[in-house]
N, CA, C and O atoms as a GROMACS GRO file, in nm:
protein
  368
    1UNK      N    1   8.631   8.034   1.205
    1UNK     CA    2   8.490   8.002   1.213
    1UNK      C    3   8.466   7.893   1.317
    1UNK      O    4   8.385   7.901   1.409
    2UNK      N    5   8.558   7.776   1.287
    2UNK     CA    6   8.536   7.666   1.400
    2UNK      C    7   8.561   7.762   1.555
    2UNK      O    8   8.485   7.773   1.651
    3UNK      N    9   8.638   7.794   1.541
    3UNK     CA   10   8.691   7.917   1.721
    3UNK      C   11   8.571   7.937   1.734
    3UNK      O   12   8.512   7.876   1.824
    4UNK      N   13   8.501   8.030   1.647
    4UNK     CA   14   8.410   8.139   1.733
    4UNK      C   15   8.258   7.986   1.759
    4UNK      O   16   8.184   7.992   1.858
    5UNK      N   17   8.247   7.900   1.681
    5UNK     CA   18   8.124   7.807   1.701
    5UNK      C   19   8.173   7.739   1.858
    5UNK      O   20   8.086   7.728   1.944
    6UNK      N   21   8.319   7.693   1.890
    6UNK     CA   22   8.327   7.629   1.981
    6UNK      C   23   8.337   7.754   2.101
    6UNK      O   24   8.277   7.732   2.207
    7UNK      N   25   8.393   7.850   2.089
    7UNK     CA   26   8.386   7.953   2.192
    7UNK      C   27   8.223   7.973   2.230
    7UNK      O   28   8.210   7.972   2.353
    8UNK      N   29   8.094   7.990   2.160
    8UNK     CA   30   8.014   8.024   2.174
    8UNK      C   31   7.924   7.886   2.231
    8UNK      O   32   7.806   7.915   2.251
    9UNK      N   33   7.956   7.755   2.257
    9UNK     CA   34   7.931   7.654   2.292
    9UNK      C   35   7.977   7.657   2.392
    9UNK      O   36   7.888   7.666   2.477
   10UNK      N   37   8.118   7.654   2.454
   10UNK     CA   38   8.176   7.676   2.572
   10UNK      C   39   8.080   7.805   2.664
   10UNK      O   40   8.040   7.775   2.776
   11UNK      N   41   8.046   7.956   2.604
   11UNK     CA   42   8.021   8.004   2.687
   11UNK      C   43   7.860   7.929   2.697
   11UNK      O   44   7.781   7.943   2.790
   12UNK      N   45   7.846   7.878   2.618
   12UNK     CA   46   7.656   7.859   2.619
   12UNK      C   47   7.656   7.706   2.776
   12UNK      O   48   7.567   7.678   2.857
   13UNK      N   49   7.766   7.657   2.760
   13UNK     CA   50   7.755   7.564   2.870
   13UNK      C   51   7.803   7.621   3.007
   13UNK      O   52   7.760   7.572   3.112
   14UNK      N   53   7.910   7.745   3.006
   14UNK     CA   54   7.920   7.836   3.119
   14UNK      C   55   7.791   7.908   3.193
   14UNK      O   56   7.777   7.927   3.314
   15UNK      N   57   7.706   7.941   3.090
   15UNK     CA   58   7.600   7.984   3.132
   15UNK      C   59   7.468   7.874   3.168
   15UNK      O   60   7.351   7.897   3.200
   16UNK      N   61   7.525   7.773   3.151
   16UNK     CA   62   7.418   7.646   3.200
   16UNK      C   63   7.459   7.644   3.337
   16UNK      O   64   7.402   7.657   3.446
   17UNK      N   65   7.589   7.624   3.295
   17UNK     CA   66   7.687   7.579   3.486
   17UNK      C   67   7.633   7.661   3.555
   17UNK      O   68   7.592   7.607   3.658
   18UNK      N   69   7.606   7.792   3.549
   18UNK     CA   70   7.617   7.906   3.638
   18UNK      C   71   7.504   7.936   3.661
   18UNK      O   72   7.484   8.019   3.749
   19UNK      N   73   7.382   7.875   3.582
   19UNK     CA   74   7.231   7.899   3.629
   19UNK      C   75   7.229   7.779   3.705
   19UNK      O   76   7.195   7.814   3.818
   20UNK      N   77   7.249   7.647   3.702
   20UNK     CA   78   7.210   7.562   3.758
   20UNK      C   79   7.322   7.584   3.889
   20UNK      O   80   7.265   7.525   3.981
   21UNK      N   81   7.420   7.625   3.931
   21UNK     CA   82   7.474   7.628   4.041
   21UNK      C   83   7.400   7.781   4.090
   21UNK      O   84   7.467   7.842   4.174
   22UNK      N   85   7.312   7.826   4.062
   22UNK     CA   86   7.215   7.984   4.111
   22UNK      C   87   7.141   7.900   4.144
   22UNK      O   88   7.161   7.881   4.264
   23UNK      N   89   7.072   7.843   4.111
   23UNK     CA   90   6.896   7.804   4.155
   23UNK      C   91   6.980   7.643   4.196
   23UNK      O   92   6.928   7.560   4.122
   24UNK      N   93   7.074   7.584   4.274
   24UNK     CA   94   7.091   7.486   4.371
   24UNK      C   95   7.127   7.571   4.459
   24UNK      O   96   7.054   7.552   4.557
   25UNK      N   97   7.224   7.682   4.486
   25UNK     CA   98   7.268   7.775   4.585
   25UNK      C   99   7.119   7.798   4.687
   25UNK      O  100   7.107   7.780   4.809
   26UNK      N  101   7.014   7.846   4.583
   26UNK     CA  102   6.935   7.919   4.593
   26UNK      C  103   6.782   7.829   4.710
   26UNK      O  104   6.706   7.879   4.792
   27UNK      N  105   6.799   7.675   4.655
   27UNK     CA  106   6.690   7.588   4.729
   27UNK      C  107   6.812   7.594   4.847
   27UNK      O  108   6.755   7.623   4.952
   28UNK      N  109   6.944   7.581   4.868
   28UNK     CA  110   7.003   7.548   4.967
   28UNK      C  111   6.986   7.672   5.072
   28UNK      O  112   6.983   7.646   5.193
   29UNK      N  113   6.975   7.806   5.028
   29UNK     CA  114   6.954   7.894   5.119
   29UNK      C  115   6.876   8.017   5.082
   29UNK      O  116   6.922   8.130   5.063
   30UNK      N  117   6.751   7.978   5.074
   30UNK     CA  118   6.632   8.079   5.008
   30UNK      C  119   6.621   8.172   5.096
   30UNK      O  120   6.587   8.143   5.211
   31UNK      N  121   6.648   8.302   5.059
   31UNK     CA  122   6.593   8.443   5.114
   31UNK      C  123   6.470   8.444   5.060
   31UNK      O  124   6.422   8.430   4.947
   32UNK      N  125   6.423   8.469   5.191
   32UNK     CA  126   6.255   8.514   5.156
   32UNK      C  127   6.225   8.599   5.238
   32UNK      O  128   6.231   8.569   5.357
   33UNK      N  129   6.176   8.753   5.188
   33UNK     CA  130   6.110   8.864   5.199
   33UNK      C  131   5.990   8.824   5.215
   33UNK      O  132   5.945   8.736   5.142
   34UNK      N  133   5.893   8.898   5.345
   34UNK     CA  134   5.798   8.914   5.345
   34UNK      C  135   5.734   9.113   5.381
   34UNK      O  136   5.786   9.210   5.437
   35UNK      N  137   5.623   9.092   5.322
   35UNK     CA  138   5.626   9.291   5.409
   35UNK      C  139   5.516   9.274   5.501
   35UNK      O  140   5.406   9.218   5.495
   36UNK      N  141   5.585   9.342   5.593
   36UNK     CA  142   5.478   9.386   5.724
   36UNK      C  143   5.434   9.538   5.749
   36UNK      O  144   5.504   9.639   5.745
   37UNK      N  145   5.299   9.523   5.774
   37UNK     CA  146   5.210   9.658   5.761
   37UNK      C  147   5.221   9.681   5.927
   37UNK      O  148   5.172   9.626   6.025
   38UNK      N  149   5.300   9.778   5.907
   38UNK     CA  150   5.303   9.904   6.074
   38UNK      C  151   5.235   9.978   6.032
   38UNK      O  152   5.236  10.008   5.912
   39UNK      N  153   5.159  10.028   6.114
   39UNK     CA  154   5.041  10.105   6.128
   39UNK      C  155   5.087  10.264   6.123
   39UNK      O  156   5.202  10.262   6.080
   40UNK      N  157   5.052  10.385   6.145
   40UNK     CA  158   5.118  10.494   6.149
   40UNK      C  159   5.164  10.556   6.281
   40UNK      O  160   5.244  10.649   6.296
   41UNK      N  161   5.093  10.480   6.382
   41UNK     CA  162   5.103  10.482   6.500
   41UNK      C  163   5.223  10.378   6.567
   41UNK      O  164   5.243  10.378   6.689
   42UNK      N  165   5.291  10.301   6.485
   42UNK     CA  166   5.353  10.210   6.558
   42UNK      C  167   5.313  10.030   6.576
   42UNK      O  168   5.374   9.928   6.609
   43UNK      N  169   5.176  10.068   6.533
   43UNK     CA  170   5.063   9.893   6.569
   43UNK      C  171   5.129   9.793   6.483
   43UNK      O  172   5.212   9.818   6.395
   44UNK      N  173   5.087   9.683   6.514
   44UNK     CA  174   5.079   9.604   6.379
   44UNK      C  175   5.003   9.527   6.457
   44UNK      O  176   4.999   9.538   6.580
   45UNK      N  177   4.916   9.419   6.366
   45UNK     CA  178   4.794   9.327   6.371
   45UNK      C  179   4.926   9.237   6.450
   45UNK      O  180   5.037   9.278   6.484
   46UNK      N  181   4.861   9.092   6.463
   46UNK     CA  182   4.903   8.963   6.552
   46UNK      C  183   4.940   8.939   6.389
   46UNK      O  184   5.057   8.903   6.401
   47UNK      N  185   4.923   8.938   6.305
   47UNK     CA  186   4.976   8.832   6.196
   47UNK      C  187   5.111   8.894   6.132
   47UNK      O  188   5.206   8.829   6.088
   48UNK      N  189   5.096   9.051   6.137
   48UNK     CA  190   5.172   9.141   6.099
   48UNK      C  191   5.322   9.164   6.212
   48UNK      O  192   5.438   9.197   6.186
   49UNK      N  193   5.269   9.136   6.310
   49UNK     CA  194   5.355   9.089   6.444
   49UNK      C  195   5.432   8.956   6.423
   49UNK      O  196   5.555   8.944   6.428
   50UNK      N  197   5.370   8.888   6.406
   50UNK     CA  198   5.412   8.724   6.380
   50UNK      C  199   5.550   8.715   6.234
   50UNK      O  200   5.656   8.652   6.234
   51UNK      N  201   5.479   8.825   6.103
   51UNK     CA  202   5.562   8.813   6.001
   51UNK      C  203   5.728   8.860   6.049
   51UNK      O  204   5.842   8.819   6.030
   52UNK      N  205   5.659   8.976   6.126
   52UNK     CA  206   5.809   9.031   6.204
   52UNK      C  207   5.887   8.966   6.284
   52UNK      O  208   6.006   8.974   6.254
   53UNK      N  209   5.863   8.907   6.375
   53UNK     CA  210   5.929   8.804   6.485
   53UNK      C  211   5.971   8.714   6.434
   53UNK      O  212   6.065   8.654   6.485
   54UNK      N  213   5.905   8.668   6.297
   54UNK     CA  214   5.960   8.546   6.229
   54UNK      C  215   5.874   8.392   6.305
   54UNK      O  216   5.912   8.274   6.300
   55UNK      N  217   5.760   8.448   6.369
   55UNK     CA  218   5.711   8.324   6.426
   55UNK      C  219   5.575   8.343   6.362
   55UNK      O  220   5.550   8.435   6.285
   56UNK      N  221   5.455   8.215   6.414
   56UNK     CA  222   5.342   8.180   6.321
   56UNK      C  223   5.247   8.260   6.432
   56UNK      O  224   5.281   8.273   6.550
   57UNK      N  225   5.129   8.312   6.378
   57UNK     CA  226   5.012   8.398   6.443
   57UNK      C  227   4.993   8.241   6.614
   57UNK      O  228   4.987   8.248   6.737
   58UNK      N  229   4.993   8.157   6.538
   58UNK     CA  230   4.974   8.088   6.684
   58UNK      C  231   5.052   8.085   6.828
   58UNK      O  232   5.008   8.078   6.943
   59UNK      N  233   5.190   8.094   6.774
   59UNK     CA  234   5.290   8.076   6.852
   59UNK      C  235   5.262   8.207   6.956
   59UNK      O  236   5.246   8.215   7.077
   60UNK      N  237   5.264   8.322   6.830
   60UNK     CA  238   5.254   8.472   6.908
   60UNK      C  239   5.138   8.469   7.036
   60UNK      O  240   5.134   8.525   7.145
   61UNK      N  241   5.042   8.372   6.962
   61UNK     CA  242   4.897   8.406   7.004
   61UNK      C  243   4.907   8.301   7.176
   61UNK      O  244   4.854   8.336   7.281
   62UNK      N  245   4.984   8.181   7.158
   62UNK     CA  246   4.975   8.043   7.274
   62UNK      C  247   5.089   8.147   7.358
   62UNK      O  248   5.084   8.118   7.477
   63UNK      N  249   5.208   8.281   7.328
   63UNK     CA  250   5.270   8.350   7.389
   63UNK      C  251   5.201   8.446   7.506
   63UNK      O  252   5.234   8.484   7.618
   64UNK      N  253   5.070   8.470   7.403
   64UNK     CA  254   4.981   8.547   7.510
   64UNK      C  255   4.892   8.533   7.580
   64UNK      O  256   4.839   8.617   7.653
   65UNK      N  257   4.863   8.415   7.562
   65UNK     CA  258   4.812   8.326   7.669
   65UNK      C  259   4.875   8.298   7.775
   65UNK      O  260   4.804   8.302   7.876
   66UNK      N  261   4.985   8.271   7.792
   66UNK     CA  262   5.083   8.213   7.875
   66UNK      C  263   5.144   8.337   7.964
   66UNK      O  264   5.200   8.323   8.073
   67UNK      N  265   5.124   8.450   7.900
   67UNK     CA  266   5.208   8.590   7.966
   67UNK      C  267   5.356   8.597   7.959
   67UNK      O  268   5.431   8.678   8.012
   68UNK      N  269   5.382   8.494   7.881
   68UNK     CA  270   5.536   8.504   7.822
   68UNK      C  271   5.579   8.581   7.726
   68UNK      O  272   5.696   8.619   7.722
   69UNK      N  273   5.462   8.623   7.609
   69UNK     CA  274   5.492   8.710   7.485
   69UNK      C  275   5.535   8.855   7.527
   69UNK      O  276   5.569   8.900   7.637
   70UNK      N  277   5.522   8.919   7.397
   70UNK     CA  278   5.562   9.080   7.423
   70UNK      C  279   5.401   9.098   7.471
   70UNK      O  280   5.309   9.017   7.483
   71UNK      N  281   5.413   9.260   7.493
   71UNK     CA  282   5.338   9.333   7.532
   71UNK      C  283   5.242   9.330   7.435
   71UNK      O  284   5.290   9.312   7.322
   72UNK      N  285   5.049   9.348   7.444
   72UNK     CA  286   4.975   9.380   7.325
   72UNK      C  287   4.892   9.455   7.384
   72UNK      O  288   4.912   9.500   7.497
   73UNK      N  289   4.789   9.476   7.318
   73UNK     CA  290   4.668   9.597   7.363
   73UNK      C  291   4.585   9.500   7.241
   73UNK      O  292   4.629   9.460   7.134
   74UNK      N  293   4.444   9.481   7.305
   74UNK     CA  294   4.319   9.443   7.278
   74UNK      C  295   4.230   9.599   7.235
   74UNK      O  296   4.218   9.693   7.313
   75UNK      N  297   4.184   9.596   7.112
   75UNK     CA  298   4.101   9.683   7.072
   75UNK      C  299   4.045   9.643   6.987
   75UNK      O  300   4.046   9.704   6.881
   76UNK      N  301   3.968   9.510   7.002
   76UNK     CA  302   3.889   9.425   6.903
   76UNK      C  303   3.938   9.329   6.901
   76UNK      O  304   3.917   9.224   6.963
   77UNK      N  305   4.048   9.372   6.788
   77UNK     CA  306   4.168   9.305   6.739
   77UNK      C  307   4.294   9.274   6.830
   77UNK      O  308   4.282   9.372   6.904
   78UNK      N  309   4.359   9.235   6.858
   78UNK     CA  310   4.495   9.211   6.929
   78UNK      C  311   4.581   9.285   6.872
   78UNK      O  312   4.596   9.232   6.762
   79UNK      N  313   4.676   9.413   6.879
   79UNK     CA  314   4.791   9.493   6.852
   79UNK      C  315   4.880   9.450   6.916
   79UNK      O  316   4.871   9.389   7.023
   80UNK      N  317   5.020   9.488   6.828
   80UNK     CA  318   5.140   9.497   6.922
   80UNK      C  319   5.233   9.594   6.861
   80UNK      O  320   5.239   9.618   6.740
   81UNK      N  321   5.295   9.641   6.941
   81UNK     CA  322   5.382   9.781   6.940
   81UNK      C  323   5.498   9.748   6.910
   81UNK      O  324   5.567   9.691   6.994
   82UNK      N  325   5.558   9.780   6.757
   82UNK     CA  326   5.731   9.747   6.663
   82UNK      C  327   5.800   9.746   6.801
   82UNK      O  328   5.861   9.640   6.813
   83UNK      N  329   5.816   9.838   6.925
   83UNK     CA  330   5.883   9.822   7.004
   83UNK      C  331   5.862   9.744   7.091
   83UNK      O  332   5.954   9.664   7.108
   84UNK      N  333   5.774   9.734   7.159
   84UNK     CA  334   5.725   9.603   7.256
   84UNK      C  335   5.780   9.468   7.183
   84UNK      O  336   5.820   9.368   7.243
   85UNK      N  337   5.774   9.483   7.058
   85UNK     CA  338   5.817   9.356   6.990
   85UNK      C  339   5.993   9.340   6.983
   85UNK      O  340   6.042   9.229   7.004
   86UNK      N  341   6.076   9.452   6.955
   86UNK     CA  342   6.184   9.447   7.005
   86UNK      C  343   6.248   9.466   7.062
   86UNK      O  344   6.369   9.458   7.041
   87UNK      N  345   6.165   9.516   7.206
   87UNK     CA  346   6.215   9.478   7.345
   87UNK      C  347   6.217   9.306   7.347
   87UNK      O  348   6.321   9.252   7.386
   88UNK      N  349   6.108   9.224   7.309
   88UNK     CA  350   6.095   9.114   7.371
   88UNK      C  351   6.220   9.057   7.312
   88UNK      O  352   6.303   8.996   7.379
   89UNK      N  353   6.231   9.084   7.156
   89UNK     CA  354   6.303   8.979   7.069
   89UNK      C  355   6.437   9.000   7.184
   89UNK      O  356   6.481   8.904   7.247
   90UNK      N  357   6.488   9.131   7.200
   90UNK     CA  358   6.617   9.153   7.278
   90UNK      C  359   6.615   9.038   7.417
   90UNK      O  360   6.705   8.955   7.429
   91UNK      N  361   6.547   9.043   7.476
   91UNK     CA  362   6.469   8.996   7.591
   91UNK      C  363   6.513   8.853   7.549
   91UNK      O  364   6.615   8.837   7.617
   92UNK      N  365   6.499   8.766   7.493
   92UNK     CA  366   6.547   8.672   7.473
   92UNK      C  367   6.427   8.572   7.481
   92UNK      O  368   6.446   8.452   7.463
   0.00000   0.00000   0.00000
């Protein structure tokens, strides 16, 4: 009886150890998913562009100002093409 109370204490503090070394792992190197909406055509918005590149709508946006960014097309809105976008990323 004493075995199985101290066995079940031991694992109950194994399973403390092992959550609290998950969620310190976890602030030390957070994966974070975001989803980006491609269009059916290939488009995506400037923000939807930005989630992809991994940069902020501004950065993309002070890129196209400058004529340094990828390629876009103006049709109201500002587009950019999944590939135009990874030509650039390649592009360096």
């Amino acid at each position: 009886m004493m075995l199985c109370v101290l066995f079940q204490y031991i694992e109950c503090k194994f399973i403390l150890a092992l959550s609290l070394a998950t969620s310190i792992y976890s602030a030390i190197n957070p994966i974070q998913t975001q989803s980006v909406v491609v269009l059916p055509d290939g488009r995506m918005d400037r923000k939807n562009a930005a989630r992809y590149t991994g940069l902020s709508v501004k950065t993309l946006a002070m890129h196209a100002c400058k004529g340094t960014g990828p390629r876009s097309i103006k049709r109201g809105r500002v587009f950019y093409f999944k590939e135009d976008l990874d030509e650039w990323i390649k592009s360096g």
